[in-house]
FITORSE-268276 format. One line per field, with one value per residue (C-alpha): residue number from 1; residue in one letter; z, y, x. Coordinates in Angstrom, 1 decimal, always signed. Each point is the difference from the previous one (the first is absolute). Layout:
i <- NUM|...;
aa <- a|...;
zz <- Z|...;
yy <- Y|...;
xx <- X|...;
END
This chain:
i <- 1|2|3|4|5|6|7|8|9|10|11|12|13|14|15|16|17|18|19|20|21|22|23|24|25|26|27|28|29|30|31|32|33|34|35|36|37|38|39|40|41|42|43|44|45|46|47|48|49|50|51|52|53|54|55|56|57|58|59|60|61|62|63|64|65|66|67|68|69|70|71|72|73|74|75|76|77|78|79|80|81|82|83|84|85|86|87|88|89|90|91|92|93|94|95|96|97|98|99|100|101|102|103|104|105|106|107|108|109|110|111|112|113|114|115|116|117|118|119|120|121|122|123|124|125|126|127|128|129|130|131|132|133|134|135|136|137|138|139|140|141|142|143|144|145|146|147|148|149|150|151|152|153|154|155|156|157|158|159|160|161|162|163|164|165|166|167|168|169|170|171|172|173|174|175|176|177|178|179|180|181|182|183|184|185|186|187|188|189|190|191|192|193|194|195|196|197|198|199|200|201|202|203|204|205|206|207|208|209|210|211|212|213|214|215|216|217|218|219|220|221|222|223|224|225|226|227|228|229|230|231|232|233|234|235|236|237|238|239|240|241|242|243|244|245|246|247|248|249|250|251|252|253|254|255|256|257|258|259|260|261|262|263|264|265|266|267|268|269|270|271|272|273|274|275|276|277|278|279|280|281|282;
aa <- x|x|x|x|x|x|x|x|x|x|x|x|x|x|x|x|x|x|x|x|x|x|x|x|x|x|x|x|x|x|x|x|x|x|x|x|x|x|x|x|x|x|x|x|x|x|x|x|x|x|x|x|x|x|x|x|x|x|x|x|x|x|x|x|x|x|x|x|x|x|x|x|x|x|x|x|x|x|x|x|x|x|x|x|x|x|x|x|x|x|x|x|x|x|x|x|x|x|x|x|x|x|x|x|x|x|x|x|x|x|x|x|x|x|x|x|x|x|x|x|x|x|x|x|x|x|x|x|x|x|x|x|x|x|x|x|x|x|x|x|x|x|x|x|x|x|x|x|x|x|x|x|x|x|x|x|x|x|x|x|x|x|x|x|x|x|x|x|x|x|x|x|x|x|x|x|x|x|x|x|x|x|x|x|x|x|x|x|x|x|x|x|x|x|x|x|x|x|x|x|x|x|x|x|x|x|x|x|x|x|x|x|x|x|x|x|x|x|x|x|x|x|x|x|x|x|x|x|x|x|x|x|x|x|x|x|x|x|x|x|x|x|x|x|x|x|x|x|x|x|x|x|x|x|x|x|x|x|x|x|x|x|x|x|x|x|x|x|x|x|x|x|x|x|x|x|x|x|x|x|x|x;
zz <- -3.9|-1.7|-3.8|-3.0|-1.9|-3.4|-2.4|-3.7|-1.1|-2.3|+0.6|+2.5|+1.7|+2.7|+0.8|+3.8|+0.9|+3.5|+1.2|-0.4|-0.9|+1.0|+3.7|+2.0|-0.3|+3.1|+0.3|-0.5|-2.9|-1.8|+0.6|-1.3|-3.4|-0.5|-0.1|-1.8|-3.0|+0.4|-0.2|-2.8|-2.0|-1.1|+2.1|-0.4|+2.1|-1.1|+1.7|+1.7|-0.5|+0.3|+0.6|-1.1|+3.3|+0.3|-2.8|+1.3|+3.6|-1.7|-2.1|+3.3|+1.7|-2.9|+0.1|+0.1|-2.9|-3.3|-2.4|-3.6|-2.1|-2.7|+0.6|+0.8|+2.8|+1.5|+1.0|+4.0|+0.2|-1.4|+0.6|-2.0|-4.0|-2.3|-2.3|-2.3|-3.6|-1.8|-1.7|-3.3|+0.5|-2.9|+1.6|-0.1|+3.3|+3.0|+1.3|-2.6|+0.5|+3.1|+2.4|+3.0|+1.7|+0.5|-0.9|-0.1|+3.2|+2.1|+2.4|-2.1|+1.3|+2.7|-1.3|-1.9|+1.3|-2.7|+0.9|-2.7|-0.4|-3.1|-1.5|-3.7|-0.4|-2.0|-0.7|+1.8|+1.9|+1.5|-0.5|+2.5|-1.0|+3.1|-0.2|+2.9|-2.1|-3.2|+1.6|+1.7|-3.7|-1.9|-2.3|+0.8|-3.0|+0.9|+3.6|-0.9|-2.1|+3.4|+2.5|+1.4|-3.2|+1.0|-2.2|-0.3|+0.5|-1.2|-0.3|-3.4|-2.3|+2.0|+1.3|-1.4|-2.0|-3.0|+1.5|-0.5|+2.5|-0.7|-1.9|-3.0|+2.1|+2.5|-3.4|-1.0|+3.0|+2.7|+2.9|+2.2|+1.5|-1.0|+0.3|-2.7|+1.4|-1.0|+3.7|-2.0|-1.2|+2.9|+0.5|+2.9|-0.4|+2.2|-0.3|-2.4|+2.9|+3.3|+3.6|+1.5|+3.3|+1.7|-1.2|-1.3|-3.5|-2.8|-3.2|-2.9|+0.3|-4.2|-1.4|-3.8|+0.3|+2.4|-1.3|-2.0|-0.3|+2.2|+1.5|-2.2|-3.0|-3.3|-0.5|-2.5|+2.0|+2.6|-2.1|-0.9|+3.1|+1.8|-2.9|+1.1|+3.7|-0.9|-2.0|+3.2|+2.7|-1.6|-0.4|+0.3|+3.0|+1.7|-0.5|+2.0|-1.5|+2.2|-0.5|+1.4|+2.5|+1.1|+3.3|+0.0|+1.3|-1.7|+2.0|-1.9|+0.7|-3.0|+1.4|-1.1|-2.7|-3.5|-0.7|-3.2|-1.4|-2.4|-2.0|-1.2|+1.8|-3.3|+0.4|+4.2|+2.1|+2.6|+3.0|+2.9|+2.8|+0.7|+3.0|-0.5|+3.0|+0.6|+1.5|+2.4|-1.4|-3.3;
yy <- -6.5|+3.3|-1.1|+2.0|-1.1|+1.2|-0.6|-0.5|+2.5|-2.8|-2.7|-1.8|-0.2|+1.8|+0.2|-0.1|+1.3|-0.1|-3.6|-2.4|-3.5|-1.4|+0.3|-2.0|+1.9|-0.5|-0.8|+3.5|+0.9|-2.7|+0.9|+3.4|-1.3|-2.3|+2.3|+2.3|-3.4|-0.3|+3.8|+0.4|-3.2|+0.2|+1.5|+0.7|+0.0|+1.6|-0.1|-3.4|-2.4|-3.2|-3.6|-2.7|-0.9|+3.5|+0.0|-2.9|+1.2|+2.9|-1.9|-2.0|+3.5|-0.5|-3.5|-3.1|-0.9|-1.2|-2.8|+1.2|-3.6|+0.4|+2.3|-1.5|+2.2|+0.9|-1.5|-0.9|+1.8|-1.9|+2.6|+2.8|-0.5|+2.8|+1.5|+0.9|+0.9|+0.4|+2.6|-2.0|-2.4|+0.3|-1.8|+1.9|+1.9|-2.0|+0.3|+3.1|+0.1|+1.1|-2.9|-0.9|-2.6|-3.4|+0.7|-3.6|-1.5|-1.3|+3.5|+2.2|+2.4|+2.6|+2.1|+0.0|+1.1|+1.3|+1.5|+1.8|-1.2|+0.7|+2.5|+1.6|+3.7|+0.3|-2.5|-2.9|+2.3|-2.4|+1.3|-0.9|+0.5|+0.7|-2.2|+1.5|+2.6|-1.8|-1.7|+3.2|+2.0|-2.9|+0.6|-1.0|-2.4|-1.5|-0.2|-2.1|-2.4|-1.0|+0.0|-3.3|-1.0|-3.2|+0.1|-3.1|-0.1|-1.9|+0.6|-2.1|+2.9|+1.1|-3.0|-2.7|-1.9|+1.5|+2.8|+4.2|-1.1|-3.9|-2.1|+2.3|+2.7|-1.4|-1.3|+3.7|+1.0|+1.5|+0.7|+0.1|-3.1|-1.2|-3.8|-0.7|-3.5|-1.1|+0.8|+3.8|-2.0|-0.1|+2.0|+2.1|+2.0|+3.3|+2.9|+3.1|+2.2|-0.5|+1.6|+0.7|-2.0|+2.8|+3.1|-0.5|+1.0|-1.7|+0.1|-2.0|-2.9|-0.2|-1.7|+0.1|-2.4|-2.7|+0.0|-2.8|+1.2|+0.5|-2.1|-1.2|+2.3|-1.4|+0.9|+2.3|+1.8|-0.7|+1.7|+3.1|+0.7|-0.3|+2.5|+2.6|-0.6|+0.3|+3.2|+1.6|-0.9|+0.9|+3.7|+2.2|+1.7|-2.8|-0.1|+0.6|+0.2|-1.5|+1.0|-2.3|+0.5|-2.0|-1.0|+1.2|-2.5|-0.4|-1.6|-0.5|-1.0|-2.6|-0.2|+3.6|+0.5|-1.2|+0.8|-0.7|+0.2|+2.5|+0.1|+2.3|-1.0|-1.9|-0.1|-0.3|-2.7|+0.6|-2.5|+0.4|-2.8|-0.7|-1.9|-0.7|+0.4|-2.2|+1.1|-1.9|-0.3|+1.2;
xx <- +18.7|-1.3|-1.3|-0.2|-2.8|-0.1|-2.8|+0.5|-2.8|-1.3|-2.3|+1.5|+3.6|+2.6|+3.2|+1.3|+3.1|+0.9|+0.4|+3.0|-0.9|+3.1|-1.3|-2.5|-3.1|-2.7|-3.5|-1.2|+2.6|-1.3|-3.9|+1.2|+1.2|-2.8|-2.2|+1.5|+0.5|-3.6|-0.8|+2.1|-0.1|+3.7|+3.3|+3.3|+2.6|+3.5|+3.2|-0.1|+3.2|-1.9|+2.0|-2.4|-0.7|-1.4|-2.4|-1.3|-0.6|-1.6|-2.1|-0.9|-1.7|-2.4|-1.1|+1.6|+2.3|-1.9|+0.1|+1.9|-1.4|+2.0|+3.4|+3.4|+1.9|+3.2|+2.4|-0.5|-3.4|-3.3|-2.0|+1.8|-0.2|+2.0|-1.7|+2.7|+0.9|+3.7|+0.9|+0.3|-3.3|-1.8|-3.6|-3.0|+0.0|-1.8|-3.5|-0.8|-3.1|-2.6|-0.7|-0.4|+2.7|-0.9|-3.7|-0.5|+0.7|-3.0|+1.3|+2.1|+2.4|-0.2|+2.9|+3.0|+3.4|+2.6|+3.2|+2.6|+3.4|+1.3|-2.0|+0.5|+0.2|-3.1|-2.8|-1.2|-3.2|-3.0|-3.3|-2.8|-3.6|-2.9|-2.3|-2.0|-0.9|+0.1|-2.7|-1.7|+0.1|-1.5|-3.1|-3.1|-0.4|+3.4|-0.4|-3.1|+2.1|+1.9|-2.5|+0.1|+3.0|+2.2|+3.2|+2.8|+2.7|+3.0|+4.0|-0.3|+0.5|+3.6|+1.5|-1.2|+2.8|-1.3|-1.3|+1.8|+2.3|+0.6|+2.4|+0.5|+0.8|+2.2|+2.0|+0.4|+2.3|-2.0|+2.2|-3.0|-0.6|-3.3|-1.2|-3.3|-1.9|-3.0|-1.5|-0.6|-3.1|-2.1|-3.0|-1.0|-3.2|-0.7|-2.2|+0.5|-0.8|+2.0|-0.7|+3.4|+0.0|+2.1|-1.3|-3.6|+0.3|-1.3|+2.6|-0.3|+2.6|+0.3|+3.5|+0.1|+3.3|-1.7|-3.8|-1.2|-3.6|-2.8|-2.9|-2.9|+1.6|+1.2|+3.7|-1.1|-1.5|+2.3|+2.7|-2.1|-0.9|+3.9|+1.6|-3.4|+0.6|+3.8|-0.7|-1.6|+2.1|+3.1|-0.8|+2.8|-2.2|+0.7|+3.5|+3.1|+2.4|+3.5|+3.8|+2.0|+3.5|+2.9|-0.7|-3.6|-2.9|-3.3|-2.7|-3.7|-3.7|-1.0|-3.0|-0.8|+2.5|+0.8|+3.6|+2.2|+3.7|+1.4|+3.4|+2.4|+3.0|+1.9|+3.5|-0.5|-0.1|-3.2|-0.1|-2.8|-0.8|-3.2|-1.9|-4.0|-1.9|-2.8|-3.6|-2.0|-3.5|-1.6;
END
């Protein structure tokens, strides 16, 4: 297996051409791409004609499968959930705005795997935001506002039942299959400033969707402080920008990246399955 790894020329992100999925990789092939996941934060994979039992094994090379707390999923397969969208759904488009998956599980998420199926001729890019060097670029005076920080968080404002996500919305027509419970309030605190257990960086590990407030702060201040910290880490010098494929693959970090939807697909259906990869520690 001869790769082709080609960087984004933005903040983070590759594409690797060269490989086909659909095959058993070996010990060494997958050492090779996790590196080049944790190297690059973000990669994509064209070309690969994946069965769901091949997304899953792929997903596998990166950690063992993850929990997804509050999606339905496909038929056959409880660890694959669509993420989909039809062409005449008129529901504000999902997760549009920069987080970080699952922020508020006791151990969030390795990785995310996202594979195109039916993708719409224009619209419907996924921006991911660095937060390696979101952290790394902060100012002093801001940097000093998380030393030490410990933020909450919840899944109250998404998927509790009256939550973005909850009853109204699954009343609305939602194709996506989304199920609100009131386990979204539970609290989970961690630290503003994680040390990647596989790589030694520190990022800041900031969702704007999942934080309640932070530690020994009034939710004033809370509040203030999330929409500067927000502000900063999703500069577009950060940014990559992604442009999505049939049959491409799309394997992510979230413990270095903040990533978001976009629209601009109306009038197109969109549908993408997804497996969560969990991590083994914090």
């Amino acid at each position: 297996m001869t790769l082709t790894v080609t960087p984004s020329g933005q903040a983070c992100g590759a594409r690797i051409e060269g490989i086909d999925l659909t095959q058993d990789l070996n010990a060494s092939q997958i050492e090779e791409l996790r590196q080049l996941w944790l190297e690059h934060k973000v990669i994509a994979l064209p070309n690969q004609s994946l069965a769901p039992e091949d997304l899953e094994r792929v997903a596998n090379y990166f950690g063992e499968v993850g929990e997804d707390p509050f999606f339905g999923h496909i038929d056959g397969y409880p660890n694959i959930c669509a993420i989909q969208r039809d062409a005449d759904e008129k529901t504000p488009i999902f997760a549009e705005i920069f987080h970080t998956d699952w922020s508020f599980m006791q151990i969030p998420p390795a990785g995310t795997a996202l594979f195109g199926i039916t993708i719409p001729p224009h619209g419907g890019d996924t921006l991911f935001a660095d937060q390696v060097k979101a952290y790394e670029d902060m100012p002093d005076a801001l940097r000093e506002k998380v030393k030490g920080l410990t933020a909450i968080h919840s899944a109250a404002l998404g998927y509790a039942p009256d939550g973005a996500y909850g009853d109204n919305d699954q009343a609305s027509g939602r194709s996506m299959q989304i199920k609100p419970s009131e386990k979204a309030r539970e609290t989970c605190p961690h630290p503003m400033v994680r040390t990647h257990h596989e790589t030694g960086t520190k990022a800041l590990f900031s969702s704007a969707a999942y934080i309640q407030s932070f530690q020994d702060m009034s939710l004033e201040a809370s509040q203030a402080l999330a929409m500067e910290l927000y502000a900063h880490q999703t500069q577009e010098k950060f940014q990559y920008r992604h442009k999505w494929e049939k049959d491409m693959l799309v394997i992510w970090d979230n413990r270095s990246l903040l990533h978001c939807a976009t629209g601009g697909f109306d009038g197109y259906d969109r549908l993408l399955h997804r497996v969560t990869i969990a991590d083994t520690k914090w």
